[in-house]
C-alpha positions as CSV (number, residue, x, y, z in Angstrom):
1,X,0.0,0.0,0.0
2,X,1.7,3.2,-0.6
3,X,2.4,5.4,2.3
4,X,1.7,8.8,0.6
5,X,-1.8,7.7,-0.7
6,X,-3.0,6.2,2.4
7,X,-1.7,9.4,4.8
8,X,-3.6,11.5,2.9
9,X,-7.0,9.9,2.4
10,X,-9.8,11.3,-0.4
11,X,-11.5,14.2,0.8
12,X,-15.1,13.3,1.2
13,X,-16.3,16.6,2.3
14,X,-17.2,15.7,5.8
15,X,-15.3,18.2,7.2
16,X,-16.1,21.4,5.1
17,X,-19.7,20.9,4.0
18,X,-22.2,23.1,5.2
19,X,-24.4,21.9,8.3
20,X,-20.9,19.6,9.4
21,X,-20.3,22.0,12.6
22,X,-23.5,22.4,13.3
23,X,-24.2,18.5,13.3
24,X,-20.9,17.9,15.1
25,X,-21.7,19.8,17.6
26,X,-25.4,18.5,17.7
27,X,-23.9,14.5,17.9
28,X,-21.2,15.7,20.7
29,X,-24.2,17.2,23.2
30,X,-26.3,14.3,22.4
31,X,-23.8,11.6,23.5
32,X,-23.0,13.7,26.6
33,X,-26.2,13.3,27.5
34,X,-26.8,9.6,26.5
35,X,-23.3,8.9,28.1
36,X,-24.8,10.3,32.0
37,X,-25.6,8.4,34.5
38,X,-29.2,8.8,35.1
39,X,-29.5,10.6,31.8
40,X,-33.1,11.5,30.4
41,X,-32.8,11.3,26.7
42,X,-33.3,7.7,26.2
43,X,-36.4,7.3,24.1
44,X,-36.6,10.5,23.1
45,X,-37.8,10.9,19.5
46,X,-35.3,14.0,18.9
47,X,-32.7,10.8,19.9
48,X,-33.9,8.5,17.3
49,X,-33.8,11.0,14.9
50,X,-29.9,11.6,15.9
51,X,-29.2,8.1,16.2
52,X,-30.2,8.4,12.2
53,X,-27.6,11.2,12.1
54,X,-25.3,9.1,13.9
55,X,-25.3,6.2,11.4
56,X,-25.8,8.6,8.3
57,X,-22.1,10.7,9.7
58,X,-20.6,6.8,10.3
59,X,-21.9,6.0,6.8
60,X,-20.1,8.7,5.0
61,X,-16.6,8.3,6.9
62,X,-17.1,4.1,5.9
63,X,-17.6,5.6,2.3
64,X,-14.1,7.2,2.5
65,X,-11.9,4.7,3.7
66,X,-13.7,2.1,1.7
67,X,-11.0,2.2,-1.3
68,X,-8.0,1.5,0.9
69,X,-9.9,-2.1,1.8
70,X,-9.7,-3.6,-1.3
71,X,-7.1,-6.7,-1.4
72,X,-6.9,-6.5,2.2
73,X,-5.3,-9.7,3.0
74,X,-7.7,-11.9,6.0
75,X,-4.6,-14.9,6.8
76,X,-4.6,-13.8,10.0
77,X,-0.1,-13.2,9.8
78,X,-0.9,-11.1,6.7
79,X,-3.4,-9.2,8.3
80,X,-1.6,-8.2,11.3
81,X,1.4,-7.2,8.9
82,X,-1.2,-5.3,7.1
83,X,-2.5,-3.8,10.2
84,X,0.7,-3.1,12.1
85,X,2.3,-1.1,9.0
86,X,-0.2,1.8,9.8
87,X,1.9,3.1,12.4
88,X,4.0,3.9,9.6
89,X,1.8,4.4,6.5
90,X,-1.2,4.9,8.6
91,X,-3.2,8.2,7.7
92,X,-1.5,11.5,9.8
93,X,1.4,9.0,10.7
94,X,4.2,11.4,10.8
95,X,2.7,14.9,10.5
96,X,4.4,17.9,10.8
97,X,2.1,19.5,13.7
98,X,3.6,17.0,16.3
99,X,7.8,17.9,15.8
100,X,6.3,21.5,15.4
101,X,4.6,21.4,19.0
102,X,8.0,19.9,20.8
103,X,10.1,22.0,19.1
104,X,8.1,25.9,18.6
105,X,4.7,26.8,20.1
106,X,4.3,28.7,22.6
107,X,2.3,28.4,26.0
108,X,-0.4,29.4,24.7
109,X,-0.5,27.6,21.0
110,X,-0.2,24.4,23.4
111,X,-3.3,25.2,26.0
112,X,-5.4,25.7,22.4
113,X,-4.2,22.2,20.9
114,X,-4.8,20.6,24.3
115,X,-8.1,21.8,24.7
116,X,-9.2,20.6,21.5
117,X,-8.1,17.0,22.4
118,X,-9.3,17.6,26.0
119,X,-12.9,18.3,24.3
120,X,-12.9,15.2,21.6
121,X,-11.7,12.8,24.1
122,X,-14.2,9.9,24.4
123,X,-12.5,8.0,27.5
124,X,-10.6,5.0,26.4
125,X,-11.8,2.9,29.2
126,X,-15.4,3.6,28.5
127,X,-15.1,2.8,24.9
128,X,-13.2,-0.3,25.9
129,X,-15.7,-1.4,28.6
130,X,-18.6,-1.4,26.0
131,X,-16.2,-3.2,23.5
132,X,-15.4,-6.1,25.5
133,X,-19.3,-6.9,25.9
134,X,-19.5,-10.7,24.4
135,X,-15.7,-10.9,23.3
136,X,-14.6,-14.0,22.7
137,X,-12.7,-15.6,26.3
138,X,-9.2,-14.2,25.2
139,X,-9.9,-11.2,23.5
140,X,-12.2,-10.5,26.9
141,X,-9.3,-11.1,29.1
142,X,-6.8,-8.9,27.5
143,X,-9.4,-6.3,27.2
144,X,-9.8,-6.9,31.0
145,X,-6.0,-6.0,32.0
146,X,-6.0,-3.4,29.3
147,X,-8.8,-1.6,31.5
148,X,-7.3,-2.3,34.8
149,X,-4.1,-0.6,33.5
150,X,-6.4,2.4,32.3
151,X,-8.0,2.5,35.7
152,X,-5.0,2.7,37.6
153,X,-4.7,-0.8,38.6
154,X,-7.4,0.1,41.6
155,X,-5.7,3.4,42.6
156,X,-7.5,6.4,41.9
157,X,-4.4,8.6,41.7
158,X,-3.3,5.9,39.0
159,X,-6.7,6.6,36.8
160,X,-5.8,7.9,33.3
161,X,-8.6,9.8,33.0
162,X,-8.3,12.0,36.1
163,X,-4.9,12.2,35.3
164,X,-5.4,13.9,32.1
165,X,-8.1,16.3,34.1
166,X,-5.3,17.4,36.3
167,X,-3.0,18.4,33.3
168,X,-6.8,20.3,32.2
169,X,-6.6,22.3,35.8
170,X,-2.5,23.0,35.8
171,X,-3.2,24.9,32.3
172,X,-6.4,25.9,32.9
173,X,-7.8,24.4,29.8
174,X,-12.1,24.6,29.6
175,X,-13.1,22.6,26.9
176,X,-16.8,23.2,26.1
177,X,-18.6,21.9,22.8
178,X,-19.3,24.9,21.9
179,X,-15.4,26.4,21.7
180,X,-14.3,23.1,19.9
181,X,-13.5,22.9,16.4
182,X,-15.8,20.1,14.6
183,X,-12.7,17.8,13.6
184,X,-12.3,16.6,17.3
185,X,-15.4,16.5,18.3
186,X,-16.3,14.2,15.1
187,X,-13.4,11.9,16.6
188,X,-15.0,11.8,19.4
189,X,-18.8,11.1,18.2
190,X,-17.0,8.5,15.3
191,X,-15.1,6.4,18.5
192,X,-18.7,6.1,20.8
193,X,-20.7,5.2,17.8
194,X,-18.5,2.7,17.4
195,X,-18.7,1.1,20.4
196,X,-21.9,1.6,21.3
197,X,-23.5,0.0,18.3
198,X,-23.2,-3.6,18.7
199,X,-22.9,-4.5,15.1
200,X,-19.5,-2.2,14.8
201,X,-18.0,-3.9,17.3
202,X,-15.3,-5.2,15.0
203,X,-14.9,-1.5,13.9
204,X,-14.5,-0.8,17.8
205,X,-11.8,-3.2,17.8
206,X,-9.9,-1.9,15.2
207,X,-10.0,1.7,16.0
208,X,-8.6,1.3,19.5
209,X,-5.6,-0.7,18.4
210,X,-5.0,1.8,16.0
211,X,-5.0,4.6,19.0
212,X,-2.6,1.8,20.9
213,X,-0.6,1.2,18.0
214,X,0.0,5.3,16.9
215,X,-0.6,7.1,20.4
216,X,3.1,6.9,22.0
217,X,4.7,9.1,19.3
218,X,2.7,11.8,19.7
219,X,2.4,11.7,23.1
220,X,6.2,11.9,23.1
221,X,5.8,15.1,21.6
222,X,3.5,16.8,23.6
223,X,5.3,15.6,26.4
224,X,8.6,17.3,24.8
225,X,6.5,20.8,24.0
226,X,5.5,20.4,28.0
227,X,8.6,19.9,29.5
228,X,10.2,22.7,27.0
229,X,7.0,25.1,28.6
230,X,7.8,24.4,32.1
231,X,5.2,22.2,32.8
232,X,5.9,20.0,36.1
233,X,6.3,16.3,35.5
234,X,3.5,15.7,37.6
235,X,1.3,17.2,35.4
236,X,2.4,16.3,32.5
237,X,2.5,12.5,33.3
238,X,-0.7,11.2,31.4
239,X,1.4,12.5,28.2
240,X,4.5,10.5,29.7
241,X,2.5,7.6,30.6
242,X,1.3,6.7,27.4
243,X,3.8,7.4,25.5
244,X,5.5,4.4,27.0
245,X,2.6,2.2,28.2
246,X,1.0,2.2,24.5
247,X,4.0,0.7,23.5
248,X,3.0,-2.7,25.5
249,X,-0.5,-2.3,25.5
250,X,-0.3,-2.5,21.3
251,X,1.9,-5.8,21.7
252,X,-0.7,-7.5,23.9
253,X,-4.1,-6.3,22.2
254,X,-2.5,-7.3,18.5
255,X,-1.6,-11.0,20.0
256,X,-4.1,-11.4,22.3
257,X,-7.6,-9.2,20.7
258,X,-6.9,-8.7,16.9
259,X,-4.5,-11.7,16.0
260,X,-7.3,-13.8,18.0
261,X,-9.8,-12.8,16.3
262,X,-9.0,-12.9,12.5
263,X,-7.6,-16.2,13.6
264,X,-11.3,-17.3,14.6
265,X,-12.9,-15.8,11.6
266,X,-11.1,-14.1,9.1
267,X,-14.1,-12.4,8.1
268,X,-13.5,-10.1,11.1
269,X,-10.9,-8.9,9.5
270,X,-12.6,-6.3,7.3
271,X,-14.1,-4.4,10.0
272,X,-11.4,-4.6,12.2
273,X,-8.9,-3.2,9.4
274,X,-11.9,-0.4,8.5
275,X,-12.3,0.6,11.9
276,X,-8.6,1.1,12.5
277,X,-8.8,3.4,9.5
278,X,-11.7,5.2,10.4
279,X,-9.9,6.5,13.6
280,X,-6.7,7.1,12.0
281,X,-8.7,9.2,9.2
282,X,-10.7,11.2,11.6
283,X,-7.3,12.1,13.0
284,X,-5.3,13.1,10.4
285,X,-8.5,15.2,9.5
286,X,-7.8,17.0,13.1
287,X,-4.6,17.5,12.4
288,X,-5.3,19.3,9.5
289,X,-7.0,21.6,11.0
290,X,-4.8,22.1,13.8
291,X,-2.3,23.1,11.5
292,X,-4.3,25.5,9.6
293,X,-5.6,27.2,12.8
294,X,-2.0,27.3,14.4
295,X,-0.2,28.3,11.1
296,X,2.0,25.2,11.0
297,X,3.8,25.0,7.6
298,X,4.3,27.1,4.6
C-alpha cells in the first residue's frame, strides 16, 4: 500500500460541507447526555432522529476509507502485517504539527491544541468497557488488563482519565462543545458510535488498536513541548505515561484481541482493518485543522 496515498485519504467533504459543525456539535451534546448516568434522553424521538444522524455521519466516513480495503489480506499473519504497518503508512502517521509542537509553540499555542483533544476525548476505558461486551474468552481477558491498566490498577491517583483532568486544571484548559473545532469533536462522536453500536463492534476493535498502536509518538511530543513550557512532570504525566505504556499495551491487544480474532474468523478482518482506519482518518482530519488554525507549515 503506498504510504503517501493512504496518509492522505480522499477528501469526502465531511469536514467542510455546510451543516458539518452544526451536526458535530449537535452529535457531541447528544452523547453527553446519552453517556450520563441517570440521563433522560433515552427514548426521546429527537434521539432516534440523531441516532439516524449518527449512522448517516458513520456511513459517509465508511464511504471514505472504503478504497484502501480492497485486497486486504484476511490470513490472519498477513493481516496483522497489514495492520501493524499503519503506524508507519497509517493516515497522519508522521505529521508535521507534532515535531512543530515539541520543538516551537508557545504556552499558549499548546493550552489551544490541548483543549481541543481535551474536548474530543471519548474515554478509552469507556469505549473499551462497552467493547469487550461478548468478546470471545481471550480477547475478553486482554481487554480486562488493558482496563485495569487504564484504571490505575485500583488506585485512583493511577486513573488515566483523572490524570489527564489534572493536566486540564494545571493549564487551565475549559473545553466546552461549543469552543471546539468540529474535527475533534467528530473523533470523538466517530469512537462512541462505534462502540456503542453492537454491530460495529469489529470496527471498535480496530479503531482502538489503532490509538494503541499510533498514540506513543505523539504523546512523546506533547510531552517534549510540555517539558520545554515548564510544565511540572506531575502534570504532564498522562502524556508520559502513554507514550510508553501504549508501546506494551499495542503488543498484547494485537496477539491477544486482533490476531485472535482474525484467527477465529477471518471475516473479522474487514471491519477490524476499516475501523482502524476510520480512527486514524478522523485524526489526520484533526490534524489538518490544527495546523491550519495554528499556522504550522508554509
Amino acid at each position: 500500500m503506498d504510504r503517501q496515498v493512504l496518509q492522505r485519504l480522499p477528501e469526502d467533504g465531511t469536514s467542510v460541507r455546510p451543516g458539518f459543525e452544526h451536526t458535530q456539535r449537535a452529535l457531541a451534546h447528544f452523547n453527553k447526555r446519552r453517556l450520563t448516568p441517570g440521563g433522560d434522553g433515552d427514548g426521546v424521538p429527537d434521539d432516534h432522529a440523531m441516532l439516524a444522524v449518527e449512522e448517516s455521519f458513520v456511513q459517509a466516513l465508511r464511504k471514505s476509507v472504503a478504497p484502501f480495503l480492497e485486497g486486504l489480506p484476511t490470513h490472519p499473519a498477513d493481516f496483522m502485517r497489514w495492520f501493524q504497518e499503519l503506524k508507519e503508512t497509517g493516515p497522519g502517521q508522521q505529521d508535521a504539527l507534532f515535531p512543530w509542537l515539541a520543538a516551537h509553540a508557545t504556552y499558549d499555542q499548546v493550552r489551544w491544541f490541548l483543549s481541543q483533544e481535551v474536548a474530543g476525548e471519548a474515554g478509552f476505558e469507556d469505549l473499551l468497557a462497552v467493547t469487550q461486551v461478548k468478546m470471545p474468552s481471550r480477547a475478553k481477558l486482554e481487554m480486562a488488563r488493558n482496563f485495569w491498566d487504564e484504571m490505575g490498577r485500583g488506585r485512583a491517583d493511577g486513573m488515566h482519565g483523572p490524570m489527564l483532568e489534572r493536566l486540564s486544571r494545571a493549564l487551565d484548559l475549559h473545553p466546552a462543545i461549543e469552543t471546539t473545532v468540529p474535527a475533534p469533536l467528530g473523533l470523538g462522536n466517530m469512537m462512541v458510535a462505534l462502540a456503542f453500536n453492537r454491530r460495529y463492534a469489529c470496527q471498535s476493535v480496530g479503531a482502538l488498536g489503532a490509538i494503541e498502536l499510533t498514540a506513543p509518538t505523539r504523546a512523546g511530543y506533547v510531552v517534549q513541548a510540555l517539558n520545554r513550557l515548564g510544565v511540572s512532570r506531575r502534570d504532564s504525566h498522562y502524556f508520559a505515561l502513554h507514550a510508553v505504556i501504549h508501546l506494551k499495551h499495542s503488543q498484547s491487544w494485537n496477539a491477544e484481541v486482533i490476531e485472535q480474532l482474525v484467527s477465529e474468523d477471518n471475516s473479522r478482518a474487514l471491519a477490524i482493518a476499516e475501523g482502524a482506519l476510520l480512527r486514524l482518518w478522523c485524526g489526520l482530519r484533526c490534524f489538518d485543522r490544527y495546523r491550519r488554525d495554528l499556522k504550522v507549515g508554509p
